[in-house]
Backbone of each chain as ProteinMPNN parsed JSONL, in Angstrom:
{"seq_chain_A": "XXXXXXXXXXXXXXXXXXXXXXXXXXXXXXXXXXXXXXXXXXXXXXXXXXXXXXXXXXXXXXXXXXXXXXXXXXXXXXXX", "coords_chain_A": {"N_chain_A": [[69.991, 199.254, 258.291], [69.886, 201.822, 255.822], [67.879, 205.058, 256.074], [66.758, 205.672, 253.488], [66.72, 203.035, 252.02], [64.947, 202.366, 253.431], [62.499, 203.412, 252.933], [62.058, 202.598, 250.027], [61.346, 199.835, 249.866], [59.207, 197.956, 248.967], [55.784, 196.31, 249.46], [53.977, 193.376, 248.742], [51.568, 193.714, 247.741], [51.317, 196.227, 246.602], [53.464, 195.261, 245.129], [52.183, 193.965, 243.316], [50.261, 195.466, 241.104], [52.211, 196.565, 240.341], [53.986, 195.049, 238.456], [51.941, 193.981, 237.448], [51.939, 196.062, 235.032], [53.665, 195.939, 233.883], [55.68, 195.294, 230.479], [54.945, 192.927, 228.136], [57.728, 191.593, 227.546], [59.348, 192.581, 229.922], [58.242, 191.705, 231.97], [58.985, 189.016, 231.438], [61.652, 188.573, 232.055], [61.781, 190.007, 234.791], [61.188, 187.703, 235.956], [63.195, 185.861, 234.865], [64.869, 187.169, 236.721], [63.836, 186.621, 239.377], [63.898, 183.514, 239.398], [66.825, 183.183, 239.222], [67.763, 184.417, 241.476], [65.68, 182.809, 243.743], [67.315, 180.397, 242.677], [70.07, 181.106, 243.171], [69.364, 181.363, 246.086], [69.013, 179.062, 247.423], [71.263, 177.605, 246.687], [71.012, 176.293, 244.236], [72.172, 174.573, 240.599], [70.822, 174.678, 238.916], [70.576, 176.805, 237.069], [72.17, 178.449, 236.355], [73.225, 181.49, 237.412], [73.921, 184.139, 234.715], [75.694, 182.973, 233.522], [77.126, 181.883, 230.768], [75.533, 179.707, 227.79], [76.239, 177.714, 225.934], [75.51, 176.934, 222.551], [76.018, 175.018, 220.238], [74.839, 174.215, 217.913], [73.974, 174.676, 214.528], [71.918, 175.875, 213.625], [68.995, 176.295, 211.17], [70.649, 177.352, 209.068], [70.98, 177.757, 206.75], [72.011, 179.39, 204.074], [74.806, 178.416, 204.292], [74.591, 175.507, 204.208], [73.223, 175.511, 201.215], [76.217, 176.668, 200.471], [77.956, 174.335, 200.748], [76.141, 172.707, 199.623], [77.036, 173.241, 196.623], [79.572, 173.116, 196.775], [80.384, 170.046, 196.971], [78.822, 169.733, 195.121], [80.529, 170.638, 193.159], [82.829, 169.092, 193.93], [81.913, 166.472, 193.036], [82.513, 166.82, 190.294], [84.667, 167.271, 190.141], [85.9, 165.123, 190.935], [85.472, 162.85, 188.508]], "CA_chain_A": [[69.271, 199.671, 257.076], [69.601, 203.13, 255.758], [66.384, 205.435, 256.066], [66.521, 205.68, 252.059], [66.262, 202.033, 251.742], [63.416, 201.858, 254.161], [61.533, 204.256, 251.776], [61.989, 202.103, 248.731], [61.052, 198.667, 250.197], [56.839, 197.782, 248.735], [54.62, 195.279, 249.692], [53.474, 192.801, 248.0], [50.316, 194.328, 247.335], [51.828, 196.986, 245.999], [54.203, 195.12, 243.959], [51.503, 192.989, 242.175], [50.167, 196.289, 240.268], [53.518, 197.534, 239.133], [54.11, 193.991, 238.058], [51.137, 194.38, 235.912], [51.591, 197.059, 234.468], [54.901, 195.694, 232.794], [55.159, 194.769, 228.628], [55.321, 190.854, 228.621], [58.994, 191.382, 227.508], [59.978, 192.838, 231.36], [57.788, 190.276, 232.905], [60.153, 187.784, 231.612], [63.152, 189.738, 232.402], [61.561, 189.618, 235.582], [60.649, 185.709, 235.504], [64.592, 185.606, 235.244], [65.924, 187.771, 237.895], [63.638, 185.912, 240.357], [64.562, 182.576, 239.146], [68.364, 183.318, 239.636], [67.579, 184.766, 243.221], [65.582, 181.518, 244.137], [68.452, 179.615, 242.873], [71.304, 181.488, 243.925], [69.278, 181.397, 247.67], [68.513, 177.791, 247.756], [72.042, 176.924, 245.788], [70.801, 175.565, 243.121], [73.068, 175.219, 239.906], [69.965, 174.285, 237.647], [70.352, 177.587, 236.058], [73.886, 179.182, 237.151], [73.072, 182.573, 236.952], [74.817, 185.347, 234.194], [76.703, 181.805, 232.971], [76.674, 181.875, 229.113], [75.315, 178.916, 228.025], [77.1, 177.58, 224.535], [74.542, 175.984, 221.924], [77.117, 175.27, 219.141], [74.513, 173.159, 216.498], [73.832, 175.686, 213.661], [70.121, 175.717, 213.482], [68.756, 177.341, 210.184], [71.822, 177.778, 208.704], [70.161, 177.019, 204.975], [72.752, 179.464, 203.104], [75.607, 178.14, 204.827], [73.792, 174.523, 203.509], [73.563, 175.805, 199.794], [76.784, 176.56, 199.886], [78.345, 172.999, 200.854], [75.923, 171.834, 198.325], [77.316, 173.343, 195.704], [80.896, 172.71, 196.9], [79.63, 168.822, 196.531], [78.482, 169.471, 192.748], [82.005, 170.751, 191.796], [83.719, 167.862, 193.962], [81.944, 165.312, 192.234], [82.679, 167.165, 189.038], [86.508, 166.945, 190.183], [86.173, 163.403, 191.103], [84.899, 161.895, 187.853]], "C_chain_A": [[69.256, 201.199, 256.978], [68.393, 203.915, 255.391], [66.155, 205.45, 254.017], [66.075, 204.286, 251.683], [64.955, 201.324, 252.672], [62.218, 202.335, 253.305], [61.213, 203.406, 250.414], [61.319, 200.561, 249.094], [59.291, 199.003, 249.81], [56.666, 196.54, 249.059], [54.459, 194.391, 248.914], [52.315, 193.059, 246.783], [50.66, 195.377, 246.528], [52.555, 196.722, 244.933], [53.392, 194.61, 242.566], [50.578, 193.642, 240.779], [51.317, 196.817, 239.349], [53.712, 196.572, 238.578], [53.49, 194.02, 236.731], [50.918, 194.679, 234.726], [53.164, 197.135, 233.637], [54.587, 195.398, 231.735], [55.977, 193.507, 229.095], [56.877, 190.639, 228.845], [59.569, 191.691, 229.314], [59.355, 191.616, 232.184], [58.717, 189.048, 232.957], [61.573, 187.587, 232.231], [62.616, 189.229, 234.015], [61.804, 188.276, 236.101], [62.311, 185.779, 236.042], [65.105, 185.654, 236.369], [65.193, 186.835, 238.811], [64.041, 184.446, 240.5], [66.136, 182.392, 239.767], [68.091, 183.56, 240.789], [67.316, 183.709, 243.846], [66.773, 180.352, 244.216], [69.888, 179.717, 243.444], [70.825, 181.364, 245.738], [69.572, 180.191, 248.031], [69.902, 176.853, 247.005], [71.813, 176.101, 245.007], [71.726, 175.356, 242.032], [72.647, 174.459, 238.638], [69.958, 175.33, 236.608], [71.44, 178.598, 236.879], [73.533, 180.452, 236.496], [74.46, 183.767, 236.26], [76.287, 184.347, 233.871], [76.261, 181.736, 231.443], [76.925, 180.708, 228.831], [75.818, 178.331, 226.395], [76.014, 176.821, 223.451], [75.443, 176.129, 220.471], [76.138, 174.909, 217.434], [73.676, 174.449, 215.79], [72.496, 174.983, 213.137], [69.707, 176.496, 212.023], [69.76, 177.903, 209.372], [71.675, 177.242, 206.852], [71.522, 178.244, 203.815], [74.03, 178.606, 203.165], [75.19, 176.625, 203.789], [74.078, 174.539, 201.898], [74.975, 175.89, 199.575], [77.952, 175.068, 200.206], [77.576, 172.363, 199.243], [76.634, 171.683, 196.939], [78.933, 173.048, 195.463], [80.926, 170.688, 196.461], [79.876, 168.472, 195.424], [80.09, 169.442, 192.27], [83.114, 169.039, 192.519], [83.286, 166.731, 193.124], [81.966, 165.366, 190.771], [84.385, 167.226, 188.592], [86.798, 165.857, 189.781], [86.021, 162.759, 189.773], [86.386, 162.51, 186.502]], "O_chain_A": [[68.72, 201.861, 257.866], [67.793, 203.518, 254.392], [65.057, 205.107, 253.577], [65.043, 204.237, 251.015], [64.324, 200.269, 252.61], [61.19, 201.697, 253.076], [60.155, 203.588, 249.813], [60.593, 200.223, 248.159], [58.501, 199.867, 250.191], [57.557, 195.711, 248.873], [55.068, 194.737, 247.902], [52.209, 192.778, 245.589], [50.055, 195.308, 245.458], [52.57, 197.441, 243.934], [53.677, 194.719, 241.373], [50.227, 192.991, 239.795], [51.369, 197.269, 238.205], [53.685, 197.001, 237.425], [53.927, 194.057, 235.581], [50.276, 194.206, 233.788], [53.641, 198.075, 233.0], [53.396, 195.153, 231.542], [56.917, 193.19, 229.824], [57.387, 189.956, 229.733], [60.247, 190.794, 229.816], [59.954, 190.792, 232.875], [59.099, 188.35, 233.896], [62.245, 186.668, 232.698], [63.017, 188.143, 234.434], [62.842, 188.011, 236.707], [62.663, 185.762, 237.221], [65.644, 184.754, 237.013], [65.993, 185.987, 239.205], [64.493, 184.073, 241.583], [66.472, 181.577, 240.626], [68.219, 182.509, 241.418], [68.208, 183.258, 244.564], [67.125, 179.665, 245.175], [70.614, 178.868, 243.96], [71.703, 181.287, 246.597], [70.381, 180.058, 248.95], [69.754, 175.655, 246.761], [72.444, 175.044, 245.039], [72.622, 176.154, 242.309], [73.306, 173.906, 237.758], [69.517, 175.103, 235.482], [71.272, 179.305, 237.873], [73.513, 180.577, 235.271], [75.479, 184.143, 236.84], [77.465, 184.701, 233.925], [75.099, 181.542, 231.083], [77.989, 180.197, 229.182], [75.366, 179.173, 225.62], [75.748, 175.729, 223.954], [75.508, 177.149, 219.785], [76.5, 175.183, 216.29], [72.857, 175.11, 216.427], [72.222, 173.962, 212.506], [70.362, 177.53, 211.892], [69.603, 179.067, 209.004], [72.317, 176.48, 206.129], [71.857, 177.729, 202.748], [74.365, 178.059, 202.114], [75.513, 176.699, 202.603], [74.911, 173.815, 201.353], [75.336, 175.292, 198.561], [78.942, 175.146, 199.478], [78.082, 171.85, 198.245], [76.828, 170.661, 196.282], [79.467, 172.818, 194.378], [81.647, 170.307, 195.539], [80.551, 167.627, 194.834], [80.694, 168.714, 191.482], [83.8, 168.244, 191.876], [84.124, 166.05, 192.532], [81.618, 164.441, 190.038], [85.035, 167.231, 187.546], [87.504, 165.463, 188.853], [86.658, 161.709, 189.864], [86.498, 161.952, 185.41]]}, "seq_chain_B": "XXXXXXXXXXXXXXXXXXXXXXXXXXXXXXXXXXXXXXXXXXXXXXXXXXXXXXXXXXXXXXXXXXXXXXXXXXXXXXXXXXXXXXXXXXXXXXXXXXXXXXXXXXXXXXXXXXXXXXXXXXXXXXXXXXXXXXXXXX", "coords_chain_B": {"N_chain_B": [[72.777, 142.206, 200.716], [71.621, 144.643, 202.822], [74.791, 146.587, 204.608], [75.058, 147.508, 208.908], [76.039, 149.5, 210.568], [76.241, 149.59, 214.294], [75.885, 151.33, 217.589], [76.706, 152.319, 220.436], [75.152, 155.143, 222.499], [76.929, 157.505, 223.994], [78.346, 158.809, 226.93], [79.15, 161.941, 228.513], [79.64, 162.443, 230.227], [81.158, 161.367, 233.335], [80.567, 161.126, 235.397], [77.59, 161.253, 235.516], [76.059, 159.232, 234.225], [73.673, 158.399, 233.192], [72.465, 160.68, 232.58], [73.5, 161.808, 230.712], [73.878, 160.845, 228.118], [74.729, 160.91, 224.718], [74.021, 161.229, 221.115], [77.104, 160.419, 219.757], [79.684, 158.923, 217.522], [81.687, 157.069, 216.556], [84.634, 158.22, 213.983], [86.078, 157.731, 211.152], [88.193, 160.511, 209.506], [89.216, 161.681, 206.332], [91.37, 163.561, 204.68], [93.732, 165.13, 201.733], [96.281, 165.097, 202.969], [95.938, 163.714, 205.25], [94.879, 161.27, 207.916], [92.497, 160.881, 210.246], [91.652, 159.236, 213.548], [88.592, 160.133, 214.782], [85.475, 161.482, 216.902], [82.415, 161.646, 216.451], [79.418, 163.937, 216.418], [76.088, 163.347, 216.171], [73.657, 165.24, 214.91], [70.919, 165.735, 214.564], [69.1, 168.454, 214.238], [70.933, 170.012, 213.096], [71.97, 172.298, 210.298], [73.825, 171.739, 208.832], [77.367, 169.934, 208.197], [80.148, 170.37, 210.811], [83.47, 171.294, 210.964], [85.6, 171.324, 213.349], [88.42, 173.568, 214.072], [90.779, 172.808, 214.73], [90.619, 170.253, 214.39], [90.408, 170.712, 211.856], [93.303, 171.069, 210.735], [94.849, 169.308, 212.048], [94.318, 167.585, 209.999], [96.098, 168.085, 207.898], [95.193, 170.726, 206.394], [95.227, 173.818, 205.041], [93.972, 177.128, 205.8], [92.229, 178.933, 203.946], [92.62, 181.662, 202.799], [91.088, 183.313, 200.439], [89.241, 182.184, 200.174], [85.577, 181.662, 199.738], [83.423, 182.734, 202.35], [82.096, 181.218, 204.707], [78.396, 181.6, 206.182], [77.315, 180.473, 209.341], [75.103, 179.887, 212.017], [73.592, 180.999, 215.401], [75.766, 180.555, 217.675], [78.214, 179.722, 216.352], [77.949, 181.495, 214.775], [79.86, 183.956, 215.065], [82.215, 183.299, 213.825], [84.789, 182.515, 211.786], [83.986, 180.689, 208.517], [84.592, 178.257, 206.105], [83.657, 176.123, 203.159], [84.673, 173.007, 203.121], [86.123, 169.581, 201.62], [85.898, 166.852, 202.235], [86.419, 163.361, 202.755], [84.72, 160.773, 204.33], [84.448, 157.648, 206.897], [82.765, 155.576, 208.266], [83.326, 153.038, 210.566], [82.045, 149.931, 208.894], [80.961, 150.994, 206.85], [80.427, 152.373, 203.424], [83.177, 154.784, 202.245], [82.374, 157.798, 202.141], [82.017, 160.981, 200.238], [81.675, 164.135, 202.253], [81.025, 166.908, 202.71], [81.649, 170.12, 205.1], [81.071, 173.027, 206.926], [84.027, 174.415, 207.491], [85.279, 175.588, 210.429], [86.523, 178.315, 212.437], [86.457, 178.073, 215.171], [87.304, 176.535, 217.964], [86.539, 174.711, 219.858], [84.09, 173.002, 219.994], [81.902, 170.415, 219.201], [82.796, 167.65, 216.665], [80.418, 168.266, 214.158], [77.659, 166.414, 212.813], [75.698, 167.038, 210.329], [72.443, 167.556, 209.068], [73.461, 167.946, 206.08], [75.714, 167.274, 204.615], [75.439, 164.283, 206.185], [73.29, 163.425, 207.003], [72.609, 163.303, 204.589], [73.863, 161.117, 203.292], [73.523, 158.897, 204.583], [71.285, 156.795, 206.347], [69.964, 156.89, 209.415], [69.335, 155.448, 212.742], [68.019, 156.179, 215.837], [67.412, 154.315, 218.632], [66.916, 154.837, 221.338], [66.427, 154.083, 223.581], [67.22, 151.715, 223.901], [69.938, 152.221, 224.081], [71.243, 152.648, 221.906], [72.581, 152.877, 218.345], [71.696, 152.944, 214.964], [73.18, 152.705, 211.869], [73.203, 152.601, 208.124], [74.414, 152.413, 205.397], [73.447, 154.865, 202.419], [72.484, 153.086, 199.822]], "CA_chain_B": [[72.34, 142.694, 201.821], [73.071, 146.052, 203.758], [75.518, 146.761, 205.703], [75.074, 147.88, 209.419], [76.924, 149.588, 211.767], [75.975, 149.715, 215.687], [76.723, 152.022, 217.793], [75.983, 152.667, 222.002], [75.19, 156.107, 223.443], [78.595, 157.693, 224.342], [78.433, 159.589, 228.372], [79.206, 163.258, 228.266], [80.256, 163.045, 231.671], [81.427, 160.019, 233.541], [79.661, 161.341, 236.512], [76.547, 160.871, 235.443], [76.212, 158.522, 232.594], [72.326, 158.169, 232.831], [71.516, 161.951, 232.23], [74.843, 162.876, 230.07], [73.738, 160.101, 226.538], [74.598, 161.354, 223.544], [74.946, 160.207, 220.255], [78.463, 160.396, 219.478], [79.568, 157.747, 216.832], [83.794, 156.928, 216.049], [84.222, 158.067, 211.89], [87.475, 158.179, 210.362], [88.122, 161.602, 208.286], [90.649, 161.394, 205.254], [91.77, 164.901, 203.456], [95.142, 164.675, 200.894], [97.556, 164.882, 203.624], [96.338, 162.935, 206.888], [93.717, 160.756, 208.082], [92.173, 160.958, 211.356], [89.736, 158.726, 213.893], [87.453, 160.857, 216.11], [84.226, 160.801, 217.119], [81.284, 163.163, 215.548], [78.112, 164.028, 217.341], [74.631, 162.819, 215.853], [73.163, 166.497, 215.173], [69.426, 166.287, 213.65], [68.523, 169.521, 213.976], [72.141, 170.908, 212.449], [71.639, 172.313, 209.017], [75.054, 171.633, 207.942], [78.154, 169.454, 209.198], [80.784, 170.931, 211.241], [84.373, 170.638, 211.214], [86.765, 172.025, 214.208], [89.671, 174.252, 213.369], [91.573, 172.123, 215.211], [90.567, 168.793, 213.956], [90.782, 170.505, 210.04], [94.726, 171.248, 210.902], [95.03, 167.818, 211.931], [94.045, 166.483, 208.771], [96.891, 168.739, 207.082], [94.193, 171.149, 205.771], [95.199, 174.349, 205.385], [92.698, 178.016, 206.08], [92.369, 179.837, 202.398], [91.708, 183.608, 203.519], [90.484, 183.495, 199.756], [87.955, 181.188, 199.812], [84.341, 182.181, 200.005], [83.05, 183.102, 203.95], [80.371, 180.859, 204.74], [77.774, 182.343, 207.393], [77.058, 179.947, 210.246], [74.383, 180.406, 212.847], [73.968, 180.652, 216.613], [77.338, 180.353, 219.013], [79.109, 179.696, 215.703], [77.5, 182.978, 213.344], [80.64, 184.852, 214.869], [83.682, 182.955, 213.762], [84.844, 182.804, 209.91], [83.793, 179.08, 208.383], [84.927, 178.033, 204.549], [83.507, 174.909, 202.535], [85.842, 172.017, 202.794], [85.129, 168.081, 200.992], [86.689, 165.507, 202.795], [86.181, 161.514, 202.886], [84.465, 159.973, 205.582], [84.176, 156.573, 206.767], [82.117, 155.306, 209.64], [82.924, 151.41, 210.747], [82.87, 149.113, 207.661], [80.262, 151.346, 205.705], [81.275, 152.611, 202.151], [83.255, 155.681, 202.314], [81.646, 158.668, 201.216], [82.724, 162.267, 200.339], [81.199, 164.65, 203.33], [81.24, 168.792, 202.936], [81.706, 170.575, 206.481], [81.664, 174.082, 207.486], [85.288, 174.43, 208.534], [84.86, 177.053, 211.45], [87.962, 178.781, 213.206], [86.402, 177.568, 216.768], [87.986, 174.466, 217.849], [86.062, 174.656, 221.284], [83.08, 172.616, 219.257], [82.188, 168.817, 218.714], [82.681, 167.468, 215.329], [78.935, 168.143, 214.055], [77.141, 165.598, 211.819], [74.41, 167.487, 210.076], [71.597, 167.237, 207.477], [73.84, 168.532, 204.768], [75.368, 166.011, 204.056], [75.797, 163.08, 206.452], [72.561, 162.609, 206.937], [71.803, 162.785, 203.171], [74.606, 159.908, 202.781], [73.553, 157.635, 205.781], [70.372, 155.982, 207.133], [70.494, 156.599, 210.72], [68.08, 154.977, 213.703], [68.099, 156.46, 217.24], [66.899, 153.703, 219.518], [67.563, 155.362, 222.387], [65.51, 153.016, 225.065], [68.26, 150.361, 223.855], [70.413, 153.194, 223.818], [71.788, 152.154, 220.607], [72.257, 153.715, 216.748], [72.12, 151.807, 213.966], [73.492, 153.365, 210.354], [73.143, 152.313, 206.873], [74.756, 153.126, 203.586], [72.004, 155.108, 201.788], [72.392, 153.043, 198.774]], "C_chain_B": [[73.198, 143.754, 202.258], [73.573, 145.604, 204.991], [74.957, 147.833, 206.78], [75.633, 148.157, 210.523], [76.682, 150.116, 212.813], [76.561, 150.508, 216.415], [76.063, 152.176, 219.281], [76.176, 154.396, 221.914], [76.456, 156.643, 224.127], [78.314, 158.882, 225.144], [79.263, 160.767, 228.239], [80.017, 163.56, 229.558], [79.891, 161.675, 232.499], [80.783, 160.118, 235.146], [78.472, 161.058, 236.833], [76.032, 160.454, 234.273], [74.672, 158.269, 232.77], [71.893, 159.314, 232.023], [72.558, 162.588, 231.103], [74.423, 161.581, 228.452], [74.027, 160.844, 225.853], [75.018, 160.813, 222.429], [76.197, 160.819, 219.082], [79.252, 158.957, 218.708], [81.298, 158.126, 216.229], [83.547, 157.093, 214.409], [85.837, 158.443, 212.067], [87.586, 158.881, 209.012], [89.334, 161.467, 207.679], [90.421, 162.585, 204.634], [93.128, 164.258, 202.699], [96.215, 164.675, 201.729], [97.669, 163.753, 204.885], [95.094, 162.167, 206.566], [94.019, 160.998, 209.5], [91.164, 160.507, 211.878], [89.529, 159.912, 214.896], [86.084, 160.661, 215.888], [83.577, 162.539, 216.627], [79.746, 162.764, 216.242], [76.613, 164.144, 216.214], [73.899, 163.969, 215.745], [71.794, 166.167, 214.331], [69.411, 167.764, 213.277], [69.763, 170.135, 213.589], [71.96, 170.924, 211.069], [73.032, 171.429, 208.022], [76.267, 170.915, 208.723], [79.028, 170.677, 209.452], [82.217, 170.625, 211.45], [85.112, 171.571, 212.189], [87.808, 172.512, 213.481], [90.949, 173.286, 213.287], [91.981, 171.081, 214.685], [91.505, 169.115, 212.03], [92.269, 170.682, 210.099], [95.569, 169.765, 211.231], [94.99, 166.902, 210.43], [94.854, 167.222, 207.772], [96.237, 170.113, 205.899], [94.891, 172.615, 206.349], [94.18, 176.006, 205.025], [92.951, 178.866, 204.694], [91.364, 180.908, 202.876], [91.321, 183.889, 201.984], [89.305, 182.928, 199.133], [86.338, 181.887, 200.451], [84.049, 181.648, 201.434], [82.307, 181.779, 204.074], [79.759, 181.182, 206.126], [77.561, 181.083, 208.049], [75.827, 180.569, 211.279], [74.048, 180.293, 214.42], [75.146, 180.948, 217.157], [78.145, 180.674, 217.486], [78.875, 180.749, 214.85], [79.353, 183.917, 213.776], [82.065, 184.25, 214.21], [83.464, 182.421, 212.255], [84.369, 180.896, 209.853], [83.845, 179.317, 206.605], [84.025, 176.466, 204.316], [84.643, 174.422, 202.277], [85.005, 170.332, 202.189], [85.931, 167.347, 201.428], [86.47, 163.874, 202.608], [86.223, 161.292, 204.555], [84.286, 158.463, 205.34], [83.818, 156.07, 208.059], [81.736, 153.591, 209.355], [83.199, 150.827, 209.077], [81.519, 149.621, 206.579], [80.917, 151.855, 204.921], [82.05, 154.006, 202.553], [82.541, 156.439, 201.485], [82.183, 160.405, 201.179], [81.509, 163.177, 201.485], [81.861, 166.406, 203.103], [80.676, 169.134, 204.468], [82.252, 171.89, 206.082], [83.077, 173.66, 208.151], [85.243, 175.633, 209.267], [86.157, 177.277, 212.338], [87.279, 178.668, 214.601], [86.798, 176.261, 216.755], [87.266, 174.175, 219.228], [84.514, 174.05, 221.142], [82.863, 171.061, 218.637], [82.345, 168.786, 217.438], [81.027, 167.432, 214.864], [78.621, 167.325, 212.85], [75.788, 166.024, 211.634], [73.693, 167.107, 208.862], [72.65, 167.391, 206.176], [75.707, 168.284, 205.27], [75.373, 164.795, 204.633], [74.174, 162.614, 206.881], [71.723, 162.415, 205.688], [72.491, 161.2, 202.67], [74.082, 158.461, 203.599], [71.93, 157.815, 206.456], [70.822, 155.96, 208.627], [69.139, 156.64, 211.826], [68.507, 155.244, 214.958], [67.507, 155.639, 217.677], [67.219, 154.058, 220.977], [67.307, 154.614, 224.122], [66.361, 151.975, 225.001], [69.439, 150.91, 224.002], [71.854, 152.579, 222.833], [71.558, 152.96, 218.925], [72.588, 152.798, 215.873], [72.128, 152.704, 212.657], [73.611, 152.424, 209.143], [73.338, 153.158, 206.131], [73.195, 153.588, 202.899], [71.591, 153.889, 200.279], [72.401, 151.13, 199.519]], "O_chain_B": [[74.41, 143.97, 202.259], [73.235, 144.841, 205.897], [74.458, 148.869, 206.339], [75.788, 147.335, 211.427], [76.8, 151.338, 212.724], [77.763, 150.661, 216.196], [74.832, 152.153, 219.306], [77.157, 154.9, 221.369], [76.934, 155.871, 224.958], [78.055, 159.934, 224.559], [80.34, 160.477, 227.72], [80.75, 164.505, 229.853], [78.834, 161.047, 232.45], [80.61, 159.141, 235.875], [78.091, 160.704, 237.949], [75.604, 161.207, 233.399], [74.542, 157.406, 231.902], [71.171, 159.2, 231.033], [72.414, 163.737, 230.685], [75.216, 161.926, 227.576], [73.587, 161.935, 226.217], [76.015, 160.094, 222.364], [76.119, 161.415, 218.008], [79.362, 157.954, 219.413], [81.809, 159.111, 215.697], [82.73, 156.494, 213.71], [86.484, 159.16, 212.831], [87.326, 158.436, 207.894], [90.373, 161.191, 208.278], [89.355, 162.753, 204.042], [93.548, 163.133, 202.969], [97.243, 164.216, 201.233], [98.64, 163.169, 205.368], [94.42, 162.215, 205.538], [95.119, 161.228, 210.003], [90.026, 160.761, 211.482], [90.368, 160.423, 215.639], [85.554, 159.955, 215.03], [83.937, 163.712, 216.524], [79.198, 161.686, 216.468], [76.35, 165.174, 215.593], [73.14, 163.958, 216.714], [71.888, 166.539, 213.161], [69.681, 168.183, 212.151], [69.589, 171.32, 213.876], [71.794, 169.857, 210.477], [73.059, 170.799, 206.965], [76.313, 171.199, 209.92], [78.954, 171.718, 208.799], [82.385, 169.632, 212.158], [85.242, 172.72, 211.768], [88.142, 172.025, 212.4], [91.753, 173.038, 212.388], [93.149, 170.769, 214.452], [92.357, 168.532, 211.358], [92.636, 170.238, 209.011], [96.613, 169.335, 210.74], [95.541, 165.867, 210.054], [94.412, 167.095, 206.63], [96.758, 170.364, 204.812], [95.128, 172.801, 207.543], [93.652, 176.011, 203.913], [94.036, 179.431, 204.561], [90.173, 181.038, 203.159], [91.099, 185.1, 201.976], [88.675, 183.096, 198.089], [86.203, 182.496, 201.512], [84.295, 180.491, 201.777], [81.906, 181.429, 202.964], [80.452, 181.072, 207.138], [77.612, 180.224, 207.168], [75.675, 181.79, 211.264], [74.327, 179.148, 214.778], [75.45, 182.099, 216.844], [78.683, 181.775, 217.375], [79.787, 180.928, 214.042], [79.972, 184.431, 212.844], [83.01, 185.038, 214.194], [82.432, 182.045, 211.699], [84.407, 180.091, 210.783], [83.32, 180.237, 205.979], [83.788, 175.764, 205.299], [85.513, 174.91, 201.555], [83.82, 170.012, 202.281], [86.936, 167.221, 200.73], [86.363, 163.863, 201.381], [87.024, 161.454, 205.476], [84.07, 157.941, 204.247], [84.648, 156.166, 208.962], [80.877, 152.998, 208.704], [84.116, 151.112, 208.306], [81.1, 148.88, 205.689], [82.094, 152.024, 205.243], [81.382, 154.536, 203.441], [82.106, 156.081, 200.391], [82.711, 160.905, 202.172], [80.368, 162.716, 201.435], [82.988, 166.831, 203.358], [79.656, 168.664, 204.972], [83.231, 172.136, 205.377], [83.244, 172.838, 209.053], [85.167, 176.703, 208.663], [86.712, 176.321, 212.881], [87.809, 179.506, 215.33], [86.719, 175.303, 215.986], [87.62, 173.087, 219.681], [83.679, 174.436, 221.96], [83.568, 170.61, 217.734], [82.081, 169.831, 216.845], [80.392, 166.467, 215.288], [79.308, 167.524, 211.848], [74.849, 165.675, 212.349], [74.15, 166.512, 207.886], [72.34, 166.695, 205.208], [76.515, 168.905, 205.96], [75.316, 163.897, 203.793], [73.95, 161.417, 207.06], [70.682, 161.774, 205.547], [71.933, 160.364, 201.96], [74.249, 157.293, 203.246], [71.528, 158.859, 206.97], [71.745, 155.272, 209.063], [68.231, 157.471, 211.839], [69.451, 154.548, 215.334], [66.388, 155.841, 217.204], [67.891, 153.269, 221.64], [67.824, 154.676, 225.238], [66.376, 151.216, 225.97], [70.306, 150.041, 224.091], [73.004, 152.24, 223.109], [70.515, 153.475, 218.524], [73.527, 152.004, 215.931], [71.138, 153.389, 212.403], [74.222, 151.376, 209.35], [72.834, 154.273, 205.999], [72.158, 152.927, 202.866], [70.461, 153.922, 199.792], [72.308, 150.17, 198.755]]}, "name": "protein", "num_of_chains": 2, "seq": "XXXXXXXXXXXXXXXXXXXXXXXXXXXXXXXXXXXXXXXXXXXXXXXXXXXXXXXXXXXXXXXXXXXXXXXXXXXXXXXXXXXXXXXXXXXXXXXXXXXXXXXXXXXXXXXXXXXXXXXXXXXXXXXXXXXXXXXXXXXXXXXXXXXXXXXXXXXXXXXXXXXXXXXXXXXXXXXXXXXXXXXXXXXXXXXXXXXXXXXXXXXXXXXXXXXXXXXXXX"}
């Protein structure tokens, strides 16, 4: 261990103020990194860390929507 | 009397077919040049259907770089998507005409969303029977 990284190593006790004293957003950030650590220790591969995770189904997609609809109107204005 | 057409739970992964269900249901798509069977994934919460690049090239469909954009959202917001109107037909219900984002990812199930397949079709998740049952809206 190099004396620089002996210097930087805190406590627990110590950590549970700086912790604190994060905005919710880092806490989570946090939340993460420990998560991945746990799982990367314990091989887990419930949450494969810095793996991008694909969610393809277009949620909220209401113009996108309108405009099918209206593609619709003119087909069944083709069709007839 | 209506017509209904049955359908099982279709395994995502043959590894573990308890935890991998999904509902994935066989439809046969018809454009002016081809027809094609594949299977299309049961999307509730999708605003809009989805058609693969891949699949729409299959069906002799080809990409009009003058046709109006349409925005997409999520995974798919980055890749171009046009309004296309095709003919579907799922089992021995009526065919019905079906508008799909056509999206230049082909790395994407066929999506069956609110707008329009589930405005055309009556559809029942029983999932404890792990079974779907569809009806013609009409």
């Amino acid at each position: 261990m190099r004396p620089q990284d002996e210097e930087m190593i805190m406590s627990i006790s110590e950590l549970i103020p700086a912790i604190q004293s994060l905005s919710r957003a880092e806490k989570v950030q946090l939340l993460q990194v420990i998560a991945a650590e746990i799982a990367q220790d314990e091989e887990l591969s419930i949450i494969p860390p810095r793996i991008k995770h694909e969610v393809w189904s277009p949620y909220d997609a209401f113009d996108a929507a309108e405009q099918l609809i209206n593609a619709l109107k003119s087909d069944q204005h083709t069709m007839r | 009397m209506t017509q209904a057409a049955t359908f099982p739970f279709v395994s995502a992964d043959a590894a573990r077919p308890e935890a991998t269900q999904l509902p994935y249901i066989p439809l046969i798509l018809r454009a002016e040049q081809a027809a094609v069977e594949t299977m299309g994934l049961l999307d509730t919460g999708a605003t809009v259907n989805v058609l693969p690049y891949r699949l729409g090239l299959h069906l002799g469909m080809q990409w009009n770089p003058e046709a109006a954009p349409i925005q997409l959202t999520g995974n798919l917001a980055s890749y171009p998507a046009q309004a296309v109107v095709i003919t579907g037909r799922v089992k021995v219900l009526h065919e019905v005409r079906l508008a799909f984002a056509w999206t230049q990812a082909s790395h994407v199930p066929l999506i069956l969303g609110q707008i329009n397949f589930f405005l055309e079709f009556n559809v029942c998740f029983l999932r404890s029977q792990n079974t779907i049952e569809i009806t013609s809206k009409t």
